[in-house]
Backbone bond lengths (Angstrom), bond angles and torsions (degrees), N, CA, C in turn:
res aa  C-N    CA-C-N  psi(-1)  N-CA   C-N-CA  omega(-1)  CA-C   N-CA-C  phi
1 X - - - 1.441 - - 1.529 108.64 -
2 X 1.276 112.10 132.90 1.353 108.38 162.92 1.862 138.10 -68.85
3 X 1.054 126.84 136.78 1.638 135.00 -158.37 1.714 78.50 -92.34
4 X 1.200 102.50 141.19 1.391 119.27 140.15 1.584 111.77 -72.52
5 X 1.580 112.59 128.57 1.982 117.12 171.65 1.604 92.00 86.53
6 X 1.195 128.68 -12.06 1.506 109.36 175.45 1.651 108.88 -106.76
7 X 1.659 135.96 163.12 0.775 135.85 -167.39 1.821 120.07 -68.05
8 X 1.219 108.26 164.36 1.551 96.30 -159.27 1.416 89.52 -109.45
9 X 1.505 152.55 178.63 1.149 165.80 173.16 1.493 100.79 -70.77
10 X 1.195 123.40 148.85 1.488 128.01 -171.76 1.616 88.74 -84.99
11 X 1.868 110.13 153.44 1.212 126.65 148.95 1.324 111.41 -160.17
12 X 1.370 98.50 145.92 1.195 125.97 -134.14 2.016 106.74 -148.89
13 X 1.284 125.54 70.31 1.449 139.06 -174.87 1.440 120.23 -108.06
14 X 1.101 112.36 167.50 1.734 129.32 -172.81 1.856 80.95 -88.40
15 X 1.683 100.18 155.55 1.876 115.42 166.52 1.446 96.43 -116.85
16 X 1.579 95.96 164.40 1.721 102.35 169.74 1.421 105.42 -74.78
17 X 1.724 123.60 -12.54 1.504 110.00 -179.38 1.935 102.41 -86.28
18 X 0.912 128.61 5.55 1.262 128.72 173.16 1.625 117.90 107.58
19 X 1.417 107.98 -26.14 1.789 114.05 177.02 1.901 90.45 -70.97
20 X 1.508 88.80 173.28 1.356 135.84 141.53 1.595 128.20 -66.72
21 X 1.391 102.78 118.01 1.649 109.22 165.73 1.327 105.50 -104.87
22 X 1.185 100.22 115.29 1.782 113.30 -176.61 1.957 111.86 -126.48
23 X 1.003 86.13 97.05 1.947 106.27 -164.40 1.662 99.25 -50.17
24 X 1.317 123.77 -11.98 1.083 113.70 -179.81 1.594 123.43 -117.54
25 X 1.833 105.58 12.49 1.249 114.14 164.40 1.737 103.96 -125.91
26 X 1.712 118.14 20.84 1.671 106.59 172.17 1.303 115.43 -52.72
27 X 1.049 111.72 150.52 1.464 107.09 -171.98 1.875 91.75 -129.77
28 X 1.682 114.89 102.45 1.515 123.02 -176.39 1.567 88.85 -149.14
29 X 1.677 88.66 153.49 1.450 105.16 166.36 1.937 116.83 -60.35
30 X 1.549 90.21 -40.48 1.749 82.84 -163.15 1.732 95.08 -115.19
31 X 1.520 124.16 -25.81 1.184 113.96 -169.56 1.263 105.46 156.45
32 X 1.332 125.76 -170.04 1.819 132.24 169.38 1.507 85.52 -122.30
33 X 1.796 107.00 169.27 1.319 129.77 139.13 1.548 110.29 -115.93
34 X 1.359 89.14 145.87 1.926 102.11 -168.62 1.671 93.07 -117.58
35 X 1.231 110.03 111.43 1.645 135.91 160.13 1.204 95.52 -58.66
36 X 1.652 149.54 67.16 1.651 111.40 158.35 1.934 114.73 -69.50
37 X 1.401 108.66 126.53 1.040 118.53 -158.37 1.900 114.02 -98.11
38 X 0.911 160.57 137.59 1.558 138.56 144.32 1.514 128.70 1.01
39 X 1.701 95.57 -72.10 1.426 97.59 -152.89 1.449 124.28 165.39
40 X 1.437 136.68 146.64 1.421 123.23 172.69 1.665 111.40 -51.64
41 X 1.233 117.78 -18.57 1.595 121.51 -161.15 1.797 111.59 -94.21
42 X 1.630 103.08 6.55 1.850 104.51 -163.39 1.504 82.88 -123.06
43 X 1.369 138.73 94.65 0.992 158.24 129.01 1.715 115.71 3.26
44 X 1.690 104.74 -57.31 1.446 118.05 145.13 1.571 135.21 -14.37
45 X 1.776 80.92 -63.55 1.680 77.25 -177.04 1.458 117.20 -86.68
46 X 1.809 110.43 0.71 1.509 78.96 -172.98 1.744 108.37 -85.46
47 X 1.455 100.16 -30.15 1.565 101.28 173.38 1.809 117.41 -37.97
48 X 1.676 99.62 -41.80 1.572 104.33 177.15 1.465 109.97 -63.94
49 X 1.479 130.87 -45.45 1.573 124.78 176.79 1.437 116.20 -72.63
50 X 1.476 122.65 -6.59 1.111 116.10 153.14 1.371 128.30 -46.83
51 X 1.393 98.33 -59.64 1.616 111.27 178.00 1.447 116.50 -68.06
52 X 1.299 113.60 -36.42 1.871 117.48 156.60 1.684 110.04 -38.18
53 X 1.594 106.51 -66.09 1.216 107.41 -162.40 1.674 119.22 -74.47
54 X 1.751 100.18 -10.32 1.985 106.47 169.73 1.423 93.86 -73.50
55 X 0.759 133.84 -61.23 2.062 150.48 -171.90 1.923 128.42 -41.22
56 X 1.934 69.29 -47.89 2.043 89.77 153.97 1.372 113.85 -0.91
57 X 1.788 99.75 -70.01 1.663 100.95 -152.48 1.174 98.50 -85.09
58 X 1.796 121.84 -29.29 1.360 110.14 -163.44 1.709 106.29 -66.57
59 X 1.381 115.03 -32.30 1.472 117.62 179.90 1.609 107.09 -56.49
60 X 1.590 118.62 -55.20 1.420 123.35 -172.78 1.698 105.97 -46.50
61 X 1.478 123.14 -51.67 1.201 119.32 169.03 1.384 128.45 -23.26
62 X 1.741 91.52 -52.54 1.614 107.78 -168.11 1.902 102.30 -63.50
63 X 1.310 100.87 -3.19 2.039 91.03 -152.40 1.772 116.89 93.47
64 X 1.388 107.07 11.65 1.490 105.41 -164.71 1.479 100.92 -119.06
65 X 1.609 116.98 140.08 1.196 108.90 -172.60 1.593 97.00 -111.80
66 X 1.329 127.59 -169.36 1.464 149.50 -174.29 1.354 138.81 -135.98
67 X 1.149 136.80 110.95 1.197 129.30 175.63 1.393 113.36 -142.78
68 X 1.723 130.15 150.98 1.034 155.30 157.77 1.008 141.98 -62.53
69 X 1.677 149.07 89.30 1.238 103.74 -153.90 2.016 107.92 -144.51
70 X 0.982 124.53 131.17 1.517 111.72 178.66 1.295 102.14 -131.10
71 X 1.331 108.92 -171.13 1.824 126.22 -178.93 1.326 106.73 -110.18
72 X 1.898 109.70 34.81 1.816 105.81 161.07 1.322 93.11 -85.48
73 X 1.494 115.55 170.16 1.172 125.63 149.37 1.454 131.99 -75.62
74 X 1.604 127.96 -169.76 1.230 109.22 -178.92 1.503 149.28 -67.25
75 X 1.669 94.21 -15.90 1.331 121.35 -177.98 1.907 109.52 -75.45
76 X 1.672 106.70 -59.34 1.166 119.18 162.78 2.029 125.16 -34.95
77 X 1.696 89.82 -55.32 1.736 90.84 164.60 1.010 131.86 -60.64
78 X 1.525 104.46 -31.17 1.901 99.27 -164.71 1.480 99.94 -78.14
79 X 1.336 122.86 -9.20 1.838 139.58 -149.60 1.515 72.80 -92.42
80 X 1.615 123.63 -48.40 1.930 102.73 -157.06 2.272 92.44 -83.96
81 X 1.036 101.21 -49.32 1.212 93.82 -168.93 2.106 107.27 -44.25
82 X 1.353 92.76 -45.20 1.972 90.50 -165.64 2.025 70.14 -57.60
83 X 1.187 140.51 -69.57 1.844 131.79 -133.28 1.549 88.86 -42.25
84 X 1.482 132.45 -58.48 1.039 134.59 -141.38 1.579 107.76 -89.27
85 X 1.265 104.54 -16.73 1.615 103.48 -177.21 1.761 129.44 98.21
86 X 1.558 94.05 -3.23 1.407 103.04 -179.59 1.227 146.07 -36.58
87 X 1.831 116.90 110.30 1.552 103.48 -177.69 1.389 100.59 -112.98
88 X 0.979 119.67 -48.59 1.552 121.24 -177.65 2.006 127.95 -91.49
89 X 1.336 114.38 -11.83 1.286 103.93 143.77 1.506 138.56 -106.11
90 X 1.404 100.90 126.35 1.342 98.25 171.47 1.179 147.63 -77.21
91 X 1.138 125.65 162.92 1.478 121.57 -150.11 2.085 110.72 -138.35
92 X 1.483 96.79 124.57 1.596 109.04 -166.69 1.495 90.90 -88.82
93 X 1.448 109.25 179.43 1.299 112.17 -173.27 1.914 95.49 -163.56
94 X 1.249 113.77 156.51 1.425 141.87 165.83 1.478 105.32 51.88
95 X 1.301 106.58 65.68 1.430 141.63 -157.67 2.356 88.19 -83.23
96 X 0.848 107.60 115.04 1.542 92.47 -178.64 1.290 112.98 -102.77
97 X 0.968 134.56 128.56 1.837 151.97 162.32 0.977 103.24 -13.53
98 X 1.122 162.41 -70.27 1.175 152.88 164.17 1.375 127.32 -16.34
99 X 1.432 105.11 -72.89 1.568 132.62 150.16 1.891 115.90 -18.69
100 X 1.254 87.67 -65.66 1.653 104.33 -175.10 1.683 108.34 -71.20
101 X 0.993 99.64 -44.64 1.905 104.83 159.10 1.989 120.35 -52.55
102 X 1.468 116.61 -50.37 1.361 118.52 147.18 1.196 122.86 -9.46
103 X 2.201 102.41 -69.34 1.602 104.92 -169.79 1.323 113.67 -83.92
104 X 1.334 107.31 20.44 1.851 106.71 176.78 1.911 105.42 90.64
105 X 1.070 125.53 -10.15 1.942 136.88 -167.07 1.678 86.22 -62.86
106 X 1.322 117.07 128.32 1.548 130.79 123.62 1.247 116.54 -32.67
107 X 1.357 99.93 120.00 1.562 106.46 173.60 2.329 104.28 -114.15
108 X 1.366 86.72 139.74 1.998 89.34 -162.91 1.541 76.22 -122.09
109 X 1.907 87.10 167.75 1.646 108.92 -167.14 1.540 98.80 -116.29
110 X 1.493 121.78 128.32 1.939 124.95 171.59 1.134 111.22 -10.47
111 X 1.515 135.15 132.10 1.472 134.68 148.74 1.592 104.49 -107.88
112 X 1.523 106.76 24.43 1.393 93.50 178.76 1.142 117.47 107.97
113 X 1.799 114.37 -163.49 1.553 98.11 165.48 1.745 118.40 -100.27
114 X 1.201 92.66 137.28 1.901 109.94 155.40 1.634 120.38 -11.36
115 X 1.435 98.95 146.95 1.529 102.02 165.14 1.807 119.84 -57.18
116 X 1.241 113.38 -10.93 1.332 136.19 -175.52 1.459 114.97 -95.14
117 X 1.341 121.67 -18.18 1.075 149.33 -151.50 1.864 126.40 21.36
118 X 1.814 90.84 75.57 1.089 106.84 171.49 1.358 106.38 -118.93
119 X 1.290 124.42 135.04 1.583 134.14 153.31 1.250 111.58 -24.35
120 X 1.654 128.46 126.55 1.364 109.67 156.34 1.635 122.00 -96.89
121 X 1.303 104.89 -178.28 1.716 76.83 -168.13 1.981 99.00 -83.42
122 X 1.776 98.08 -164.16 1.576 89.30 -165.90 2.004 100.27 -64.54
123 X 1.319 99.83 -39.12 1.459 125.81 -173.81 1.432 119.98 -106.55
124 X 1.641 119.57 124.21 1.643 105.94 -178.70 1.783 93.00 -134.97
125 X 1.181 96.12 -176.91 2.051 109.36 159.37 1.308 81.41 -110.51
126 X 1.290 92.56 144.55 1.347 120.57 147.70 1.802 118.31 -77.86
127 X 1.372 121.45 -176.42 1.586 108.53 -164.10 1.488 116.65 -84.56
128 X 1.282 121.46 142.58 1.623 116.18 161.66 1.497 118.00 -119.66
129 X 0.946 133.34 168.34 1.684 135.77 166.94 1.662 104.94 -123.03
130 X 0.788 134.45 146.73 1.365 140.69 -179.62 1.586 115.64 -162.14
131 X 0.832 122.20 114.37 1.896 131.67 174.45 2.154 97.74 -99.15
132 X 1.337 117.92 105.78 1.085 106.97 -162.59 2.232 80.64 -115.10
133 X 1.390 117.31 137.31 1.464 126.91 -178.21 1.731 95.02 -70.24
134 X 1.780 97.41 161.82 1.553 108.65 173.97 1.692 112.36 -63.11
135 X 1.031 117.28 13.10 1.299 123.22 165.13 1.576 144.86 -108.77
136 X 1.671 77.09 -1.71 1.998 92.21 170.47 1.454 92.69 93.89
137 X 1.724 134.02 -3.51 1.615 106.40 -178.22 1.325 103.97 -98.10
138 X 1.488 121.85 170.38 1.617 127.79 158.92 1.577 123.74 -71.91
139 X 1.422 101.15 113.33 1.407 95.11 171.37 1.363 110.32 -79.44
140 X 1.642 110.49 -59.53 1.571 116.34 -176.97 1.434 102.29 -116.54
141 X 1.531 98.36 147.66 1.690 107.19 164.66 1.342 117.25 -137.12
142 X 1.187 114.66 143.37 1.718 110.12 163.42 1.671 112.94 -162.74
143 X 1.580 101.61 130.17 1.315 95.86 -158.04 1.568 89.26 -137.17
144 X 1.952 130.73 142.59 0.914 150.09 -173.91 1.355 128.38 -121.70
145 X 1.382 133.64 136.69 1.146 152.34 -160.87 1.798 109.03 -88.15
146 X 1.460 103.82 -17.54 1.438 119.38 -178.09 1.491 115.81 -138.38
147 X 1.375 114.78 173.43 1.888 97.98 -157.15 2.065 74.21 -99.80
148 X 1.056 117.94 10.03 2.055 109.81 -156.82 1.850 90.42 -95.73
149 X 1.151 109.18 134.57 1.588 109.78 140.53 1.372 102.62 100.27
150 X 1.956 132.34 47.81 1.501 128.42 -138.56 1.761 84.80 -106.87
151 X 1.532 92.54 157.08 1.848 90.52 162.24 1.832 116.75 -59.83
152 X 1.302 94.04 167.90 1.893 87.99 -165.27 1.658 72.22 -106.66
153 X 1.701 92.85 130.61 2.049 108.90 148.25 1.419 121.35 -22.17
154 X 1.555 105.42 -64.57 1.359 117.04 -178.96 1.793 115.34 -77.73
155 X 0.915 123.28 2.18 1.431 109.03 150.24 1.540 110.84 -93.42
156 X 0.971 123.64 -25.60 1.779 136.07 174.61 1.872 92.46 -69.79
157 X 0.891 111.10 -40.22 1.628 89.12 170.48 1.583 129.71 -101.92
158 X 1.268 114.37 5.96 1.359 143.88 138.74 1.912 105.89 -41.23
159 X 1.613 88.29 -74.50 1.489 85.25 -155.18 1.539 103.47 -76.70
160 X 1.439 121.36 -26.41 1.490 100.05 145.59 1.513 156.71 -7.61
161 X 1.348 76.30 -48.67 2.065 104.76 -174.58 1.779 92.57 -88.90
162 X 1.326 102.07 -37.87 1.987 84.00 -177.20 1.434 94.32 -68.86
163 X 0.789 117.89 -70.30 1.966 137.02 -157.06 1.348 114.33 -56.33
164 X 1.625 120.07 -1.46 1.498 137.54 151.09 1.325 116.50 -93.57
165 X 1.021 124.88 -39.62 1.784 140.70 144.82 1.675 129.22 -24.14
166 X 1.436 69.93 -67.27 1.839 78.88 176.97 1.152 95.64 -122.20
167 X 1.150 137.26 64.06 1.564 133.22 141.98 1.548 97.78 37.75
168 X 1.421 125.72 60.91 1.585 125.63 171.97 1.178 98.53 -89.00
169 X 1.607 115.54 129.97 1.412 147.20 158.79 1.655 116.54 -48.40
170 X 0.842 123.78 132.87 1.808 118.34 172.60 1.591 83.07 -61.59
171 X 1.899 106.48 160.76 1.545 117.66 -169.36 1.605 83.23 -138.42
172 X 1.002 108.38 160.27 1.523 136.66 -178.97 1.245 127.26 105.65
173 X 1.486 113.87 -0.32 1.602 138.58 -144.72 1.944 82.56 -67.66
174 X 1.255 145.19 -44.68 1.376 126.93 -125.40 1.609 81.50 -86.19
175 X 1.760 103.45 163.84 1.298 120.67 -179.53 1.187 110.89 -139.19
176 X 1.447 133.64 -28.04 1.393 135.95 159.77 1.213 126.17 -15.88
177 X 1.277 108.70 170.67 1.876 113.13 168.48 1.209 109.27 -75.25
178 X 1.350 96.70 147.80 1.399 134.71 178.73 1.734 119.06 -98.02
């Protein structure tokens, strides 16, 4: 499980603009948030990176950068980024199971194709949100067993504005007995 304030597992992926996203050379005032997403085949998420990719700027304001990220390959990603219209978030790609297991993500098995009727692959993550600080720790996490019911962007940039305000601490940090 991941600690809030302790360091997060390195990742490290190909972009549709051609660099490397390497979580341990971002270069932001306050941090990134990492969309791990489904898939071209979850209909779900693209409506959700919509609202990522309107929010983009409001996060960049904050000092906060953005990225996208699943276990399609490159062809599959560039297919969700063109659906949604993307100019300003970016988007990781060939995210491996393993990897996605690291950040704590549910990993689910094909039922086939989508209400959309796309194939899913045999193996996916399911979704996470993560705001990780310019220092590699977790501020926020939240990670789901189903693609239904995600945190909204705009309360994440809400609580932004408090937690730059009042200097709010990431919370969950204790590990002790219970």
């Amino acid at each position: 499980m991941l600690m809030p304030r302790q360091k997060t597992p390195d990742l490290s992926l190909p972009t549709l603009s051609g660099e490397t996203f390497d979580l341990s050379q971002e270069k932001s005032e306050r941090g990134v948030v990492i969309c791990f997403y489904r898939g071209l085949h979850c209909p779900i998420c693209a409506n959700y990176l919509k609202e990522l990719e309107k929010l983009t700027p409001a996060f960049a304001e904050r000092g906060v950068t953005t990225i996208a990220i699943s276990s399609d390959g490159q062809e599959r990603t560039q297919a969700m980024a063109e659906k949604i219209d993307a100019e300003h978030l970016r988007f990781g790609y060939d995210l491996s199971l393993s990897k996605a297991r690291e950040w704590g993500l549910y990993i689910s098995t094909s039922r086939g194709k989508t209400s959309i009727g796309i194939e899913e692959p045999a193996l996916f993550s399911e979704p996470g949100l993560f705001m990780v600080t310019p220092e590699q720790t977790l501020y926020y996490g939240s990670v789901q067993t189903m693609p239904f019911v995600r945190p909204h962007f705009s309360e994440l940039v809400g609580a932004l504005d408090f937690a730059i305000e009042k200097n709010y601490p990431a919370r969950g940090e204790y590990a002790g007995g219970v």
